[in-house]
Steps between C-alpha positions, in 0.01 A plus 500: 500500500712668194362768287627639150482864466576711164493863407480570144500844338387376173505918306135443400575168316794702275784330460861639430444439137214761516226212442184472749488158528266379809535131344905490666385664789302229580791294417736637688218442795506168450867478551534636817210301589447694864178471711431850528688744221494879584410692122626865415407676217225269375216790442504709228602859681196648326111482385359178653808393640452204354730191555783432257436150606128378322334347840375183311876425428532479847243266542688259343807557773549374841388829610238758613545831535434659886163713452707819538337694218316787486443511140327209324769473246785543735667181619702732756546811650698773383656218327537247777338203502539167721440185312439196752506142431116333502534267773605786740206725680478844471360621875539888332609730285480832469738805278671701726549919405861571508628917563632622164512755216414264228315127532631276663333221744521209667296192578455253797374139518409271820534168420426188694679219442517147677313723801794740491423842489764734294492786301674631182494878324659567168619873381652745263685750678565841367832626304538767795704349785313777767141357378631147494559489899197676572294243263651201691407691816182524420487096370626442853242680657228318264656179685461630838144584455378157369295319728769214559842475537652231271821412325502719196689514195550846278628502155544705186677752322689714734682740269807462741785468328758495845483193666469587840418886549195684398155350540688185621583709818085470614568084515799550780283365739333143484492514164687317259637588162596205299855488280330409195713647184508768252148532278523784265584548215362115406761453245824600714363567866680790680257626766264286797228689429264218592479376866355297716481529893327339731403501920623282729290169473674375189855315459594562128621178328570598148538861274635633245406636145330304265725585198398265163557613098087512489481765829818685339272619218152522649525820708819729656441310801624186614298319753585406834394215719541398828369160694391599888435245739256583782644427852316274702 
């Protein structure tokens, strides 16, 4: 069974021309065409929260977004939001409080699919590399605590910049951190900032950056993608 994953950090739908735009974001979604797509930064920071991303354009999408929410408006938390293609079940899905000075989150959903069991969380870590460690401790911990043990998938953006030190360290385990590519700036990527790691369960058949002239423009983020397949 093979899976397509994606992280996006779509800068609350504003592109590096300085235009919102949720219309490309969309887009851009529909390129990487993954089964489950981790969102950062698709809340407004303030108010409502409300999502940059009108939910009825979604309902014309493969997608529904994990009831992760706490806000009516929201489509996330703290930003983070885990769209997941229709045909897949959500088992549950819950936000999940991260330590930090200013807001930051994450969010987890169980999903079932062919009668497998796995689970995926998406995040923004904080620009503090002491706070990012301890908010990946604390994800890990979330994990440990959840009724059943399944392979799970984490994603998002890491603020990492080194490509094997730092918050990467907490993954030196079973963990593993995929090579994907640099992300950020969209236009001419320097820096991995977003990741994706997974637990032992998976065998990871394809990843990289998903790096087109419409994803260039639509946020300082590139996407990445990867395409798990679930051992037998």
């Amino acid at each position: 069974m093979r899976i397509t994953f994606a992280s996006y950090n779509i800068h609350k739908g504003v592109g590096v021309d300085g235009r919102r735009d949720a219309d490309r974001i969309v887009t851009v979604l529909r390129e990487i065409d993954a089964d489950v797509i981790a969102l950062q930064e698709c809340d407004y920071r303030f108010g409502e929260r409300e999502s940059v991303l009108p939910k009825a354009m979604l309902d014309d999408t493969p997608w529904r977004a994990a009831p992760v929410a706490k806000r009516p408006r929201s489509l996330g938390w703290h930003g983070n939001a885990l769209l997941v293609r229709r045909d897949i079940e959500i088992a549950d899905a819950q936000p999940v409080d991260l330590p930090t000075l200013e807001p930051r989150g994450a969010v987890r959903a169980d999903l079932m699919i062919e009668g497998r069991h796995l689970r995926v969380l998406g995040t923004h870590l904080d620009l503090s590399g002491l706070r990012r460690r301890d908010q990946i401790r604390a994800i890990l911990r979330h994990c440990d605590s959840c009724e059943a043990d399944c392979p799970t998938v984490m994603m998002g953006d890491f603020n990492q910049w080194g490509r094997a030190n730092g918050v990467l360290r907490e993954f030196a385990g079973s963990w593993s951190t995929l090579a994907l590519g640099n992300s950020f700036p969209s236009r001419r990527p320097i820096a991995p900032l977003d990741r994706i790691v997974h637990s032992p369960g998976w065998t990871c058949r394809e990843a990289g950056v998903h790096h087109s002239a419409l994803a260039a423009v639509a946020s300082d983020h590139l996407p990445v993608r990867a395409m798990l397949e679930l051992d037998a």
